[in-house]
VEXDREN-2710 file (C-alpha; in Angstrom, 1 decimal):
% VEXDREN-2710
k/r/px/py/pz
1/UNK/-2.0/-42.5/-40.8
2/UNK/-3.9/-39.4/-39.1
3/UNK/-7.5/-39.6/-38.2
4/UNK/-9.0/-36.6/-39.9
5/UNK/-10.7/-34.4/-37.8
6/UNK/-13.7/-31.7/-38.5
7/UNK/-12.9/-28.4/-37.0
8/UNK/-15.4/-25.4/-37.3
9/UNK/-14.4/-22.0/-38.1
10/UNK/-16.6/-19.0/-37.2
11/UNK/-16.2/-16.3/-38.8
12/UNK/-17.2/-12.6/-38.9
13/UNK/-19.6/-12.1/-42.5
14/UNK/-17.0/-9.8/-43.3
15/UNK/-14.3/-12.5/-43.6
16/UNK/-15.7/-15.0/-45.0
17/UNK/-14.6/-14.9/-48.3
18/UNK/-10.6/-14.4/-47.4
19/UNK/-11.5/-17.6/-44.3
20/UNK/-12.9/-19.9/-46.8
21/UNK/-9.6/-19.5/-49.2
22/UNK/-7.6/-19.6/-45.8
23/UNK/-9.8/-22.8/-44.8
24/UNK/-9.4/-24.8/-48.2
25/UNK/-5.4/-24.4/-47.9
26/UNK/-5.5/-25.3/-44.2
27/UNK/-7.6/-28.3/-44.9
28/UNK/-5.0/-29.2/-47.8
29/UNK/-2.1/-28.5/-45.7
30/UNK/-3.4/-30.3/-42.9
31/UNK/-5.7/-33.2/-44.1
32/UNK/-8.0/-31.7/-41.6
33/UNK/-11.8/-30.6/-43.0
34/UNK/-13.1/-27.6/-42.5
35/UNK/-16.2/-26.1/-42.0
36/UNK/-16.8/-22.4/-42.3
37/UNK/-19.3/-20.8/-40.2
38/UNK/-20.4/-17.0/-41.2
39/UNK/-22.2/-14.4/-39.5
40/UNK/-22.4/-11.4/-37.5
41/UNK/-19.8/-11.5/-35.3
42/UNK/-21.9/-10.7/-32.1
43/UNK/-24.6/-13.4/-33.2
44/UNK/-22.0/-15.7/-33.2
45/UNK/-20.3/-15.0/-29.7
46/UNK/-23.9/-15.2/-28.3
47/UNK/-24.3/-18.6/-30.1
48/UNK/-21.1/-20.2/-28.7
49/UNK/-21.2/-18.6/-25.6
50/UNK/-24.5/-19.9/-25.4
51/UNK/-23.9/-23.6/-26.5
52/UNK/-25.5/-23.6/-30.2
53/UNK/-22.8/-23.1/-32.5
54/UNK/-19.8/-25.6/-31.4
55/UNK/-16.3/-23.8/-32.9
56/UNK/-12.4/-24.4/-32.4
57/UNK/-12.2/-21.3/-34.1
58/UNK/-13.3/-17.7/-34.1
59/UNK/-12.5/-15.3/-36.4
60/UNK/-14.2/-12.0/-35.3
61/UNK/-14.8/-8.5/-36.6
62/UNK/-14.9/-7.3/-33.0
63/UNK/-12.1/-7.9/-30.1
64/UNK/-15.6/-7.4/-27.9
65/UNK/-16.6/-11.3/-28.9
66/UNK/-13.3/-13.0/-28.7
67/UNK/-12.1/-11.5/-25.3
68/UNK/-15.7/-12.3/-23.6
69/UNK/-15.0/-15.0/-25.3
70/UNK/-11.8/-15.6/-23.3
71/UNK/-13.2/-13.9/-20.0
72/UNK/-15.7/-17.4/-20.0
73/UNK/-12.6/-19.6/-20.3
74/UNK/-14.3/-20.9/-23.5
75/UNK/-11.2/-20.0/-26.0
76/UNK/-7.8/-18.8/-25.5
77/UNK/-6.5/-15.0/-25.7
78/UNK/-7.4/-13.2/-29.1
79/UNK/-5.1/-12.1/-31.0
80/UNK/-5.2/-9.7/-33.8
81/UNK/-4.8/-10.7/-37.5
82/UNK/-6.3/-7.7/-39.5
83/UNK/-7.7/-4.2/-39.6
84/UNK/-10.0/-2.8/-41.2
85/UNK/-12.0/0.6/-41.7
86/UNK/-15.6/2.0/-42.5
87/UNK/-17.0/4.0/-45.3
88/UNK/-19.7/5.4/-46.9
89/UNK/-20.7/3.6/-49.9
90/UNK/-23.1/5.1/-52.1
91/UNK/-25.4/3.3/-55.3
92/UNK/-26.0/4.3/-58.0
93/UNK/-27.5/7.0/-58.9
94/UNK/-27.3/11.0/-59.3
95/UNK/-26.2/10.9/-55.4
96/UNK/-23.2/8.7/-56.2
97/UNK/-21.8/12.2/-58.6
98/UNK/-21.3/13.9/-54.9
99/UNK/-17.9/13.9/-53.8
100/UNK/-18.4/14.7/-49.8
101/UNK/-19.3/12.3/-47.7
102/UNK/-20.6/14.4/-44.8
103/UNK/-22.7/16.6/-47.4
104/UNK/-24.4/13.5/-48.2
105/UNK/-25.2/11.8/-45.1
106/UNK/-26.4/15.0/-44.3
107/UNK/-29.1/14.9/-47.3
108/UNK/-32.4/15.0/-45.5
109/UNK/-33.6/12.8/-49.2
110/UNK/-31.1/10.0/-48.5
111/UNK/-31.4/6.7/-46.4
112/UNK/-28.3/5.7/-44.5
113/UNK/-28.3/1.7/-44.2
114/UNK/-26.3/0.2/-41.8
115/UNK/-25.7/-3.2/-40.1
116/UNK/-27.3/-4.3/-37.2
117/UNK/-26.0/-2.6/-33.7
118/UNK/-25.6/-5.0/-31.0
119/UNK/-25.6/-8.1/-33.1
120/UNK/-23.1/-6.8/-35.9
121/UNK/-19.9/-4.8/-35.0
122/UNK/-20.6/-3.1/-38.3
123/UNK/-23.7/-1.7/-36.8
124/UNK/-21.6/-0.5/-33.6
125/UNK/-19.3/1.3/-35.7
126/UNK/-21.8/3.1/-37.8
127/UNK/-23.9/3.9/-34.6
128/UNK/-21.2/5.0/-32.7
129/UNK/-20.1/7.3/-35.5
130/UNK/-23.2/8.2/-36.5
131/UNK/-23.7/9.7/-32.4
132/UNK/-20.3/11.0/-32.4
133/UNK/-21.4/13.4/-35.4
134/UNK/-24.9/14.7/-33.3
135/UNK/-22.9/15.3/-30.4
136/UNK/-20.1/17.8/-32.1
137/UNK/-23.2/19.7/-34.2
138/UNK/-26.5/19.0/-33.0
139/UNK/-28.5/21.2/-34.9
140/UNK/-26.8/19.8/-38.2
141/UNK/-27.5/16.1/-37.5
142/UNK/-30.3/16.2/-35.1
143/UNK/-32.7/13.9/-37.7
144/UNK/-29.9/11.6/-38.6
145/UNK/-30.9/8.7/-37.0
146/UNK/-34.7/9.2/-38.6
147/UNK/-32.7/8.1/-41.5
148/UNK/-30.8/5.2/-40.9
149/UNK/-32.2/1.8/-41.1
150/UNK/-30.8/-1.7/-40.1
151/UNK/-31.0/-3.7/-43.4
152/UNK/-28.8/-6.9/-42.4
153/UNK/-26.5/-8.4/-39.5
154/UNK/-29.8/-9.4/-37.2
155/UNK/-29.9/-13.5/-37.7
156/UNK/-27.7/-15.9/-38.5
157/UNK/-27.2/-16.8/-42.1
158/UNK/-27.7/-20.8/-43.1
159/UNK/-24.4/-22.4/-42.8
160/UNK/-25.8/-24.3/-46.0
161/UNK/-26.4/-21.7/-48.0
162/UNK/-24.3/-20.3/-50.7
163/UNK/-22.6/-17.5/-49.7
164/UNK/-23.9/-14.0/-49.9
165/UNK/-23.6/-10.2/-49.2
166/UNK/-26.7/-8.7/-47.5
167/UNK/-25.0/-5.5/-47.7
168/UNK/-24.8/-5.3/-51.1
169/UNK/-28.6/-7.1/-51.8
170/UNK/-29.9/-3.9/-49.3
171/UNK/-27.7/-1.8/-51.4
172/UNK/-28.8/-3.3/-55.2
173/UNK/-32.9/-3.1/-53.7
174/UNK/-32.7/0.2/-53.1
175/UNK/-33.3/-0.1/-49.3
176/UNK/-30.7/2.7/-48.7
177/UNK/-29.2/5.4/-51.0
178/UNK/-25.9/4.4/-48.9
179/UNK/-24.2/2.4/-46.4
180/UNK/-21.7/2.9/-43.9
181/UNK/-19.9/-0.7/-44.1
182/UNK/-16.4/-2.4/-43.3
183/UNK/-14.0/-1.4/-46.8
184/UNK/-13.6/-5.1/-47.6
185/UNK/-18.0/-4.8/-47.9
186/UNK/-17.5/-1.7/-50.1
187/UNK/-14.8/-3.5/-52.4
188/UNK/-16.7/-6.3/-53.1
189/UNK/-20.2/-4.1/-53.3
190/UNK/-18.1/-1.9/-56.0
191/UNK/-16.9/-4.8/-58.1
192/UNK/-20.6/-6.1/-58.1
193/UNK/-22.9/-3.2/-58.4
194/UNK/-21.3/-0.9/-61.3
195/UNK/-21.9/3.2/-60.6
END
């Protein structure tokens, strides 16, 4: 008979949702119990790195995390499981008609929400494309950031609470007019939030 054993899994916000399906058949597999940790993925290398968030696992949004991760002799080499890509997503609403995403991050009347840079990879993303488009046309996107707003990714979420997308909360409160998220966000924030 095995002695079953606890292992955490933390893992990106993104990922939850496709880790916890992963986690339950692992457990089954494996007689092993499983606990799923979410949260920004840079919150969660600071909290390991850092002692107060114990985890056999990492499942990250960011190679950043993992391979500092690895650089600390704290977890083995990364390896890569999954891509995925950003877009806008826009509520509902007459700005959700448009068809060109530049045309309407460019709408002096519309908020751009965002994750959290430096806690989120999200947030990097957005922020780093967000710069790349002032530096090729200044004058077209020199009051961007004036716009943009941090709505989620700065703490980490409850472990005990049900599950939840702050992305698509920020989104449904009309926070921003649009976000620039991971795909696997937008999916769920499309299936949720109808227009």
């Amino acid at each position: 008979m095995r002695a079953m054993t606890q292992i955490t899994f933390a893992v990106a916000g993104s990922l939850a949702v496709a880790l916890t399906e992963f986690a339950r058949s692992f457990a089954a597999q494996t007689g092993h119990a499983v606990e799923i940790h979410p949260g920004p993925a840079g919150l969660l290398t600071r909290a390991i790195r850092d002692g107060t968030l114990a985890a056999e696992v990492f499942v990250s949004a960011s190679p950043d995390g993992p391979e500092a991760l690895h650089r600390a002799g704290l977890f083995a080499p990364p390896r890569l499981l999954a891509r995925n890509r950003m877009v806008l997503v826009v509520g509902p609403g007459p700005a959700a008609a448009a068809g060109d995403a530049l045309a309407l991050l460019a709408d002096p009347c519309l908020r751009i929400g965002m994750s959290t840079p430096g806690a989120d990879p999200s947030g990097d993303y957005a922020a780093a494309f967000l710069a790349r488009l002032a530096a090729e046309d200044p004058l077209r996107w020199q009051n961007i950031g004036t716009r943009c707003v941090s709505l989620y990714g700065d703490v980490l979420p409850d472990r005990h609470a049900p599950p939840r997308s702050p992305a698509l909360t920020a989104l449904a409160e009309g926070r921003a007019e649009m976000l620039i998220a991971y795909a696997t966000t937008a999916e769920r924030i499309a299936r949720a939030l109808p227009g």
